[in-house]
N, C-alpha and C positions, 0 to 999 in steps of 0.2 A: 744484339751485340754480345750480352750475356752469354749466349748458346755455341759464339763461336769461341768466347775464349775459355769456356767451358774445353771444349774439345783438343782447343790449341793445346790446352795443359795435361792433357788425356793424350796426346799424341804421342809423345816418346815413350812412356810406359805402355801403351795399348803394344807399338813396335817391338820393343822387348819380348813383351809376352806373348805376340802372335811367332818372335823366333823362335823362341824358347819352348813353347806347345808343336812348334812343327819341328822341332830338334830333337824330342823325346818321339814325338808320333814317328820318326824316320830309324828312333832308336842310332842316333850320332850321339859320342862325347860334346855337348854344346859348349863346356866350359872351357874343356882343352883347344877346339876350334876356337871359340874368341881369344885363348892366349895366343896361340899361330898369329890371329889377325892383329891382337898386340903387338904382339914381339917382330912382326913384317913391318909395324907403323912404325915404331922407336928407331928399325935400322933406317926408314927411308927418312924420317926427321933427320937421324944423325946423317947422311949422306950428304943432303941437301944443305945444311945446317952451314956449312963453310961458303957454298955458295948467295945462300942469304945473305951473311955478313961481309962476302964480296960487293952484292948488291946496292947493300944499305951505307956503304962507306961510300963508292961510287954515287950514288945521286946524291947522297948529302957534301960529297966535295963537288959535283955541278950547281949545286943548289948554291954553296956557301962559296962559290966563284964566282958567280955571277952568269957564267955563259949559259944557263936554261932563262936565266931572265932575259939573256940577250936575244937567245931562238926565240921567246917566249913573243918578245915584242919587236923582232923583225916579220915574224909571219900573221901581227897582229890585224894589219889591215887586212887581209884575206880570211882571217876567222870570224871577225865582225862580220863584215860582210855574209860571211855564210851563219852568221848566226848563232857561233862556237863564245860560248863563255870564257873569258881570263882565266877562270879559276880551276877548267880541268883542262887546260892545254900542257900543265905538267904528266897530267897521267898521260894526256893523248902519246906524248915525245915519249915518255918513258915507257909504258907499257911495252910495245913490242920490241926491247933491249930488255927486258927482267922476262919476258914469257921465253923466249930463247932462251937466257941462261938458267930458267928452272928443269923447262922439259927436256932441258941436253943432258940425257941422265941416262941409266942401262934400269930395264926392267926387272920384274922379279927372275926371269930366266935368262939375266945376263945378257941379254941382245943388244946392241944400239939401236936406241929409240932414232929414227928420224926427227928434225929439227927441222918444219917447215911451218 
């Protein structure tokens, strides 16, 4: 158990340096690349960022309604049955309402992404 978490802790720095030694052997700016790759993150965080807090207001006013406990425990005999625990039949309902309004978004080339 020693040896794996040896490694575990070796793992993100080994990844580093194996970029970093194949970014100089290719003779790339490695640094200026990772800032691009930065500065791509920060806009798609801020993009995304309004429809998070879209998200998060939305289930916590079904949650603080009551109507996810109502879906929750009308379709309760059918999840028993099939062996579905109470306790993730929130994510089951909401999941595929929050993975729709993340991935409805334009890529780095501007395109509309498909939402299926």
């Amino acid at each position: 158990m020693k040896i794996i978490n040896y490694f575990s802790n070796l793992a993100i720095p080994l990844i580093f340096l194996i970029i970093l030694i194949y970014g100089i052997k290719e003779k790339k700016p490695v640094f200026d690349i990772f800032l691009e790759g930065a500065k791509e993150g920060i806009e798609i965080a801020i993009n995304i960022f309004p429809t998070l807090i879209g998200l998060f207001v939305a289930i916590g006013a079904l949650r603080s309604s009551g109507i996810l406990d109502f879906a929750i425990n009308l379709i309760s005999p059918i999840t028993n049955f099939l062996g579905f625990p109470k306790e993730i039949m929130p994510l089951a309902i909401l999941r595929p309402i929050s993975r729709k309004c993340i991935n409805c978004s334009r890529n780095r080339y501007n395109e509309n992404i498909w939402c299926g």
